[in-house]
C-alpha positions as MATLAB code, in Angstrom:
seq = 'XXXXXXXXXXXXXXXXXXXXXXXXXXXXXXXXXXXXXXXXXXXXXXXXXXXXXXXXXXXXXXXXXXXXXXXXXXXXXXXXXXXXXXXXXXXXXXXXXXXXXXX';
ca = [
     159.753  -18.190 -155.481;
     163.417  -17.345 -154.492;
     162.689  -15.308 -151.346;
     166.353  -15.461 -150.406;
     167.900  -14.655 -153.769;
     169.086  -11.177 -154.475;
     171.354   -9.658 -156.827;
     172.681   -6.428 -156.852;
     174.781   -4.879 -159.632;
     175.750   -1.019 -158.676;
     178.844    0.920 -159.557;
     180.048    3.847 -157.182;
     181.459    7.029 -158.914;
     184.649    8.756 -157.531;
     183.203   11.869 -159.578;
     180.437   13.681 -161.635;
     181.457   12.771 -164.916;
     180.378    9.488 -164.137;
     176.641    8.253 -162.834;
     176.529    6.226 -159.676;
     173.883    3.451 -159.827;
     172.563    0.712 -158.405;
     170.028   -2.159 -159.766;
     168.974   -4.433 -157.313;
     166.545   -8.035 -158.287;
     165.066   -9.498 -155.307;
     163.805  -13.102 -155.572;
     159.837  -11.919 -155.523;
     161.262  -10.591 -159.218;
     160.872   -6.748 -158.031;
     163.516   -4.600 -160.256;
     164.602   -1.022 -158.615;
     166.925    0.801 -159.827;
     168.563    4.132 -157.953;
     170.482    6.098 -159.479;
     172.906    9.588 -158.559;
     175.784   11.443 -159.264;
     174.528   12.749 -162.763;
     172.563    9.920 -163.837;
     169.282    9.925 -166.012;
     167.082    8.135 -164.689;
     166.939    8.869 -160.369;
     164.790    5.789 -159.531;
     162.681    3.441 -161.415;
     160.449    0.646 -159.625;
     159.130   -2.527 -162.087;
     158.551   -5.994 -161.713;
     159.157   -9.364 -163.911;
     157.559  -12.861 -163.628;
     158.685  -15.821 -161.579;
     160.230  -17.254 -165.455;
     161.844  -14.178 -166.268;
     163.376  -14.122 -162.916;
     164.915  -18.255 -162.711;
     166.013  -17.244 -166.627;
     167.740  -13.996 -165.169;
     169.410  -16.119 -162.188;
     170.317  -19.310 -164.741;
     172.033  -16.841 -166.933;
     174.070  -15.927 -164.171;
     174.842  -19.215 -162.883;
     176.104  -19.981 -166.367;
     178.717  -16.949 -166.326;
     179.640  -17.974 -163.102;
     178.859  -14.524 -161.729;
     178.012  -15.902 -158.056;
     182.343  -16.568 -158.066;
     182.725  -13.109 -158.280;
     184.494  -10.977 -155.679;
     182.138   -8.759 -154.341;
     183.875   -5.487 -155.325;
     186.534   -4.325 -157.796;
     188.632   -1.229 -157.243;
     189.665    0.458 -160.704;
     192.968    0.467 -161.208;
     193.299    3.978 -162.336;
     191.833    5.320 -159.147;
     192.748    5.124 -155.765;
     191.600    1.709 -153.321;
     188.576    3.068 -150.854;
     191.391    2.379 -148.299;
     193.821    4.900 -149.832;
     190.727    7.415 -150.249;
     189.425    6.991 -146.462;
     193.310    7.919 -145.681;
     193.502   11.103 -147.485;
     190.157   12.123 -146.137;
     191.524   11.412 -142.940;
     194.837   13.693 -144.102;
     192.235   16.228 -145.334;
     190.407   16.568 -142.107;
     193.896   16.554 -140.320;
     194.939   19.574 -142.123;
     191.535   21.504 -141.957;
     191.386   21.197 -138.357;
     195.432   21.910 -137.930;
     194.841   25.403 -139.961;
     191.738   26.468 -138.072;
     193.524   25.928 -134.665;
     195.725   28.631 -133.242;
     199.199   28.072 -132.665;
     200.773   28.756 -129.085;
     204.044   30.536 -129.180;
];
């Protein structure tokens, strides 16, 4: 049993063209999977043995996938850094428009 093992895969739309997911293996071999944003399947719940689950984890090991960073920012689109900053901008605005000015 790998009680302390867990590996989570997920990928985080910026839009609705695109599903949002996450799959998530704990080390009891319990599989869910959430998904949103436009994808198929919502949630699913299963469960694999204890040999599927060190063959899962050895396959990983072998691409090295624990070396990973743990996130990746798509070039095309804008880092969550830039995106919290136009929010920010957004908000700004909104709130500048709604107030009235003194003259």
């Amino acid at each position: 049993m790998n009680t302390g093992t867990e590996i989570v895969i997920q990928h985080k739309s910026l839009n609705k063209e695109v599903p949002s997911y996450a799959l998530t293996i704990d080390g009891n071999g319990n599989i869910k999977y959430n998904g949103s944003d436009g994808a198929k399947t919502i949630e699913k719940h299963t469960q694999i043995s204890q040999e599927d689950l060190n063959r899962i984890i050895h396959e990983f090991k072998d691409l090295y996938f624990f070396s990973f960073k743990d996130s990746y920012e798509s070039p095309n689109q804008p880092s969550s850094q830039e995106q919290e900053q136009e929010k920010k901008q957004r908000r700004k605005n909104a709130k500048e428009k709604k107030e009235p000015k003194n003259q």
